[in-house]
C-alpha positions as CSV (number, residue, x, y, z in Angstrom):
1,X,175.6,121.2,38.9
2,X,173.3,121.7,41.4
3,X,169.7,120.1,41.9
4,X,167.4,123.1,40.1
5,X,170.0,123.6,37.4
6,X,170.3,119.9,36.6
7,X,166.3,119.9,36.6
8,X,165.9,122.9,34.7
9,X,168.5,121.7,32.0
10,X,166.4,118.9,31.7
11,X,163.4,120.9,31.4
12,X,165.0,123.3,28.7
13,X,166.5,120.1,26.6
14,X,163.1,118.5,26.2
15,X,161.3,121.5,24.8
16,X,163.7,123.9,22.5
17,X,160.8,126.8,22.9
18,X,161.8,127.3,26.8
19,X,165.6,127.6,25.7
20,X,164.0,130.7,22.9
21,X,162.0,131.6,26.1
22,X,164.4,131.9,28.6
23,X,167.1,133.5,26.3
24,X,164.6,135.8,25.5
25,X,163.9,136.8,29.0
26,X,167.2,137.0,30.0
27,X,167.9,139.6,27.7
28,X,164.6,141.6,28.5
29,X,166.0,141.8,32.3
30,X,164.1,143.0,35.1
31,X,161.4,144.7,32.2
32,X,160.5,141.3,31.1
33,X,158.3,140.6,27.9
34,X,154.3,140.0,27.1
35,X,153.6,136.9,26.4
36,X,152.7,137.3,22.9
37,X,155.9,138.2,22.1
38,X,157.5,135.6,23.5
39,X,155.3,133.0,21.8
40,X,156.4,135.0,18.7
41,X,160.3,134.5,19.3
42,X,159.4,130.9,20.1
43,X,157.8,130.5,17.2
44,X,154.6,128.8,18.9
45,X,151.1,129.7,19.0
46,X,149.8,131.4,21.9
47,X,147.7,128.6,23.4
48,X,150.8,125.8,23.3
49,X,153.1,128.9,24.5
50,X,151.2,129.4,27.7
51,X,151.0,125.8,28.4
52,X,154.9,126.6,29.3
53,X,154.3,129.6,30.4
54,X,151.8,128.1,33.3
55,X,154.8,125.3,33.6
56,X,157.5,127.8,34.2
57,X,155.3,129.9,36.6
58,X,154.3,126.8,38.5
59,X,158.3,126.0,38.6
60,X,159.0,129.4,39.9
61,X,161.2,130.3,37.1
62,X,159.2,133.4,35.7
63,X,157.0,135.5,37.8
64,X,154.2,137.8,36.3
65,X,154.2,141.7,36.1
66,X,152.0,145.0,34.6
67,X,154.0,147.1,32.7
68,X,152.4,149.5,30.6
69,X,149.0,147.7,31.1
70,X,150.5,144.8,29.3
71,X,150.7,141.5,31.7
72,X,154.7,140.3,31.4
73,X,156.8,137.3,31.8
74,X,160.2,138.1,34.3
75,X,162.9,135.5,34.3
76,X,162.7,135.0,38.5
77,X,165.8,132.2,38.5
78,X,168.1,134.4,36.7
79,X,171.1,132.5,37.9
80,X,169.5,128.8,37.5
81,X,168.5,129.6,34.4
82,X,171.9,131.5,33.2
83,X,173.6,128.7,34.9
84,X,171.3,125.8,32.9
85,X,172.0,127.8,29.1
86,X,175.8,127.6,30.1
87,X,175.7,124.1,30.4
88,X,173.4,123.3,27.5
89,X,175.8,125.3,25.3
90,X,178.9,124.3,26.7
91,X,177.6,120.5,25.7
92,X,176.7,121.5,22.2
93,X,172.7,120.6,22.6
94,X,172.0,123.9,22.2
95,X,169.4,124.1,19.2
């Protein structure tokens, strides 16, 4: 596994909400989704869900776009990220 993936695995263990998260955005695709309902799949509150939204941004793993006037979350390391949820299932510490 390569450096990102092994750090992002680690990252997605530690907190089971960025697993919801990125699942979620994988399946939203290039269209992405707000960030209320992300927090809402995750089942967090908004202000603890965009404490790792503002970690996930800083790691350059979602990027930000306007769609329909709504500000939404992209998965931007489809492949790290795809790569990372393989891994985590394939070991059974998937939640």
């Amino acid at each position: 596994m390569e450096t990102q993936e092994s750090a992002l695995t680690m990252a997605l263990m530690t907190e089971p909400a960025r697993v919801k998260i990125c699942r979620a955005l994988l399946q939203a695709g290039e269209e992405g989704l707000p960030a209320s309902d992300l927090a809402q799949l995750a089942g967090l509150p908004i202000k603890r869900a965009g404490h790792l939204f503002e970690e996930m941004l800083q790691a350059n793993v979602v990027t930000l776009a306007i769609r329909d006037r709504r500000v939404c979350y992209v998965l931007k390391a489809r492949l790290a990220v795809t790569e990372a949820l393989g891994y985590i299932d394939a070991s059974g510490l998937a939640d």
